[in-house]
C-alpha positions in Angstrom: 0.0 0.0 0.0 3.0 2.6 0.8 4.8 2.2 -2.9 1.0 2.5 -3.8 0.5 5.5 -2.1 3.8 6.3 -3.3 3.1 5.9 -7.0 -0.1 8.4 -6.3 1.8 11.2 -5.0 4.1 10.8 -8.0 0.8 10.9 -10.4 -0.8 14.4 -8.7 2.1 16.3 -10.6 0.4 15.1 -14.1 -1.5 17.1 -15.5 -5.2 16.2 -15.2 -5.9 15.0 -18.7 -2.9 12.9 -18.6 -4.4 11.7 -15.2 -7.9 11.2 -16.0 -7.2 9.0 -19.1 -4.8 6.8 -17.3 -7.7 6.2 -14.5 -9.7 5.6 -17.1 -7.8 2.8 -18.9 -7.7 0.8 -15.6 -11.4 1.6 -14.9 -11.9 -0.3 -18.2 -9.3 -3.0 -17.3 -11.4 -3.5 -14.2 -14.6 -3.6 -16.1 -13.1 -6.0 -17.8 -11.6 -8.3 -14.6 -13.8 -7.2 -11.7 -17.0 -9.7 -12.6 -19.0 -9.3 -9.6 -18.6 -5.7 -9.1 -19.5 -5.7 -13.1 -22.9 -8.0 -12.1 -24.0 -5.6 -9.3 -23.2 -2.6 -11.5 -25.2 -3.9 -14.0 -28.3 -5.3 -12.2 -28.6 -1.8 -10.3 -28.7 -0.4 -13.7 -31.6 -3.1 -14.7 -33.4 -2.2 -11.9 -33.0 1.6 -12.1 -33.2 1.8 -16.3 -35.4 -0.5 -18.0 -35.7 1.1 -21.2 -32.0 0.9 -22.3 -31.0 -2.2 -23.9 -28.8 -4.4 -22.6 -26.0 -2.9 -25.3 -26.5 0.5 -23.5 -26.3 -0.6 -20.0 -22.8 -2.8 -20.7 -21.6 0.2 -22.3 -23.0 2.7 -19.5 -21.2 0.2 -17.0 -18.6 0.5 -18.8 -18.2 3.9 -18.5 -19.3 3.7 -14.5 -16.1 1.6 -14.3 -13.7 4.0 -16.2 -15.7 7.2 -14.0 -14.9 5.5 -10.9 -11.3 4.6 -11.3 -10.5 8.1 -12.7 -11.5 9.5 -9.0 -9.7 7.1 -7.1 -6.6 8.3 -8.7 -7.6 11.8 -9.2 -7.9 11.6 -5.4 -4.1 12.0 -5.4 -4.7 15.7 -6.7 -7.5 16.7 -3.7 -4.5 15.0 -1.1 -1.7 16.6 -2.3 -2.3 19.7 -5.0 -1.7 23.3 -3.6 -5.2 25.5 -3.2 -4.1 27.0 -6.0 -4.1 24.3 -8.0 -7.6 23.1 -6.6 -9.5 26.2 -7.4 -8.3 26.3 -10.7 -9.9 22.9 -11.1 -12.9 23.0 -8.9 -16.1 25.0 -10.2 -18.1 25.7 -7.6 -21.6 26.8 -8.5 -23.0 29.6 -7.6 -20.8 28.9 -4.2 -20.2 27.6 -0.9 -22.9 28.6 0.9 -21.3 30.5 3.3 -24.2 32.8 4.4 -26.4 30.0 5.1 -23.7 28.0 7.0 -23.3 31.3 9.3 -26.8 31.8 9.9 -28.0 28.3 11.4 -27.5 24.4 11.3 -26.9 22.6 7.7 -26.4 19.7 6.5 -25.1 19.7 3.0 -26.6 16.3 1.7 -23.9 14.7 -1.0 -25.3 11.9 -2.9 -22.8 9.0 -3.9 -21.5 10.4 -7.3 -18.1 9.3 -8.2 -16.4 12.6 -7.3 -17.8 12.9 -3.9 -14.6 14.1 -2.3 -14.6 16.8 -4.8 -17.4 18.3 -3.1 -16.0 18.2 0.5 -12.9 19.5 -0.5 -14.7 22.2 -2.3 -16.3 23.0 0.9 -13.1 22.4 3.4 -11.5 25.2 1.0 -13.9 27.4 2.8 -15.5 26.0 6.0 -14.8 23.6 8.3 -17.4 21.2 8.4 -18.5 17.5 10.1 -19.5 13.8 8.3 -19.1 10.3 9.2 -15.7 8.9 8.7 -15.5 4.6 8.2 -12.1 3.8 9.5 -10.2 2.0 6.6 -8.7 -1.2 6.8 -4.8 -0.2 6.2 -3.8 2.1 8.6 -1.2 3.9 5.9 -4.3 4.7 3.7 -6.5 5.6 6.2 -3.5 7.9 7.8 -3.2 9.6 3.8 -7.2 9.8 3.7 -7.7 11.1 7.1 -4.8 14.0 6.3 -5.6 14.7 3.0 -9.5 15.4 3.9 -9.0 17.6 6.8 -5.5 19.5 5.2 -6.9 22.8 5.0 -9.2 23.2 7.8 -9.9 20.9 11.1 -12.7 18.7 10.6 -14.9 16.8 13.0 -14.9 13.0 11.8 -17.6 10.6 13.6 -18.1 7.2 13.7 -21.5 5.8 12.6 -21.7 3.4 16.2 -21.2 7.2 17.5 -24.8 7.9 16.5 -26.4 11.1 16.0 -25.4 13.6 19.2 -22.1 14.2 18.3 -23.5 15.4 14.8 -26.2 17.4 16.5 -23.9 19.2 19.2 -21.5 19.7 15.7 -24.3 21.5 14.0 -25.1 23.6 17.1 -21.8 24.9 17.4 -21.9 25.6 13.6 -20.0 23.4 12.2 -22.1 21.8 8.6 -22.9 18.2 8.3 -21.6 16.8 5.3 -24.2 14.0 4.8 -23.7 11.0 2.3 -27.2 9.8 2.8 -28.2 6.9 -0.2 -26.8 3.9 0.5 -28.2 0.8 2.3 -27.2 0.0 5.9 -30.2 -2.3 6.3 -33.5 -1.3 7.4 -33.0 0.4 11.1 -35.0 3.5 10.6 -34.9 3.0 6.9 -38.4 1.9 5.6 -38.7 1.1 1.7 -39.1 3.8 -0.4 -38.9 4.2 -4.1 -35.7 5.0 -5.7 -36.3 4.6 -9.9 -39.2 2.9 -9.1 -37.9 0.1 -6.9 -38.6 -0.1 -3.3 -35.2 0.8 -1.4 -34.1 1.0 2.4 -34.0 4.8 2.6 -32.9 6.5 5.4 -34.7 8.7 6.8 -31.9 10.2 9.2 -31.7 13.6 6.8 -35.0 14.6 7.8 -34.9 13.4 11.8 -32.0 15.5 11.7 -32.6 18.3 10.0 -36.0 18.3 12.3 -34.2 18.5 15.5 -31.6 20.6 14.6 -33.4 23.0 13.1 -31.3 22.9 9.8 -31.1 23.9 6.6 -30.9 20.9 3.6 -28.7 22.2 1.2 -27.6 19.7 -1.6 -24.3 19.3 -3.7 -23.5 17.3 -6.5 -19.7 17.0 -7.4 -19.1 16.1 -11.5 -17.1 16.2 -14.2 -16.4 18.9 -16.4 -16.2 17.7 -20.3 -12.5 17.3 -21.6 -10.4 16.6 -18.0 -10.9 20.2 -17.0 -11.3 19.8 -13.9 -14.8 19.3 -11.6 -18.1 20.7 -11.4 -19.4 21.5 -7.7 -23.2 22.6 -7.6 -25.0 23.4 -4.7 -28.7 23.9 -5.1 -31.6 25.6 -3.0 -32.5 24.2 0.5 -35.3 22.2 0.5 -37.9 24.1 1.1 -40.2 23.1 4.1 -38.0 20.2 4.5 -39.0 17.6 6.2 -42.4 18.8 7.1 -44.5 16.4 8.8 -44.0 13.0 7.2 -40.3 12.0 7.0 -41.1 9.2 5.2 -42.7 11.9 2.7 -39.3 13.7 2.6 -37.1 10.6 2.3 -39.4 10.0 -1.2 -38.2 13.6 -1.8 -34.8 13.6 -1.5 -34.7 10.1 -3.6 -36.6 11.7 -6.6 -34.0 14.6 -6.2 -31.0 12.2 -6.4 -32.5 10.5 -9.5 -33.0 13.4 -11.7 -29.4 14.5 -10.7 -28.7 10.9 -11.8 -30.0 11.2 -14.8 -27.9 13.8 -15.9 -24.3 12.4 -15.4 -25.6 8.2 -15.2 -21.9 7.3 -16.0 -20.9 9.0 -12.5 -23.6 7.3 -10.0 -21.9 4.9 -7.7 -23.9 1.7 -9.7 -21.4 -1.1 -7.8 -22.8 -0.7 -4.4 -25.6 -3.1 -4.2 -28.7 -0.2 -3.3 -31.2 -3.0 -2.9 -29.3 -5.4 -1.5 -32.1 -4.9 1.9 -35.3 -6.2 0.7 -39.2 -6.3 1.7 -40.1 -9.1 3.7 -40.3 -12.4 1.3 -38.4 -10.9 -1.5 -35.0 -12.3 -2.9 -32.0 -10.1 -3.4 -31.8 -9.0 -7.3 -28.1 -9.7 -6.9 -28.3 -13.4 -6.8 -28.0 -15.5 -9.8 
């Protein structure tokens, strides 16, 4: 893992297109290798996209693969690239949302899209800020991850066992929750809700939390801008009357949210995390075969 590492901190002085093709080349090496990542990848987007054909879905797999690889290594840039370097490279749009982070608790909901880190270093250029942290196996990776996300500003990293009061004394002493909130940890205060159609363990922490706290839900998609130029950052209007009274009503919101973002850049979802792997009562898991 050190030569590795090693060999990524050699990479970050490329420039970016040189960079983002080679990630690309072993995405589709892996596409090509990894066979059960390729089968979950591909059932998700059977599930989520019936009306490609199977042609389009192998070749938007495909692409998934080459997406996802390309961020791994472009990681080496967000760990080790100056600030200067970072805001060349990082559009943010139309900005941090610094006024609304100084005015009251938010939690800045990030949705699994390949560049992810993109949008928490665009924030950590700016504001400190709070998430959930899963320790890593190797402790010389999770040493470079650990530094390289909290480089420019302290940041308050939580375990999930933690639970939620560390997050909510975080977001009363200011500090934004960075919220990664559409993956499935089983159903504990997740009931099934529909995500492209298909019943999915949702959580419905976003809107508990945002209830209690009082907070804003501000959402931010990190992507790719065309040719290796760098990164798109968007943050978009807070929820408006978010949750409400139903959170079961807002966790349908904030999935029909995520899938029209989706839509847009399909190449950059995380498709090889198995979203329905938690089923209703009675039903198998679409992963077998």
């Amino acid at each position: 893992m050190r030569l590795l590492l090693g060999l990524m901190w050699l990479l970050h002085w490329l420039p970016l297109p040189l960079l983002g093709r080679f990630g690309e080349a072993i995405g589709s090496l892996l596409f090509m290798v990894l066979k059960t990542r390729r089968h979950i990848a591909l059932t998700n987007l059977r599930l989520c996209m019936p009306e490609l054909s199977d042609a389009e879905r192998m070749s938007l797999a495909r692409q998934h693969f080459q997406a996802y690889s390309r961020s791994v290594w472009e990681r080496a840039i967000l760990w080790w690239a100056s600030p200067a370097r970072l805001r060349r490279l990082i559009r943010v749009e139309p900005g941090v949302p610094l006024a609304a982070i100084d005015a009251g608790p938010v939690i800045l909901l990030c949705p699994h899209f390949v560049s992810l880190d993109v949008a928490g270093v665009a924030v950590m250029l700016e504001s400190s800020l709070c998430s959930i942290y899963v320790r890593q196996k190797n402790r010389a990776f999770d040493d470079v991850l650990r530094r390289g996300r909290s480089r420019f500003r302290p940041v308050q990293l939580f375990s999930r066992q933690q639970g939620v009061k560390p997050i909510m004394r975080a977001l009363r002493e200011g500090l934004p929750y960075f919220m990664l909130p559409d993956m499935d940890f089983g159903d504990k205060d997740a009931p099934f809700v529909p995500f492209f159609g298909v019943p999915a363990a949702t959580l419905t922490a976003p809107g508990r939390i945002a209830a209690a706290a009082g907070a804003q839900v501000i959402p931010v998609v990190a992507t790719y801008l065309p040719n290796y130029r760098g990164w798109t950052v968007k943050f978009y209007p807070a929820f408006a009357d978010y949750p409400g009274g139903d959170t079961i009503e807002a966790a349908r919101r904030m999935n029909a949210f995520i899938e029209e973002r989706v839509r847009e850049a399909p190449a950059e979802y995380f498709w090889t995390h198995k979203r329905f792997k938690t089923r209703p009562a009675g039903e198998m898991s679409p992963y077998a075969r």
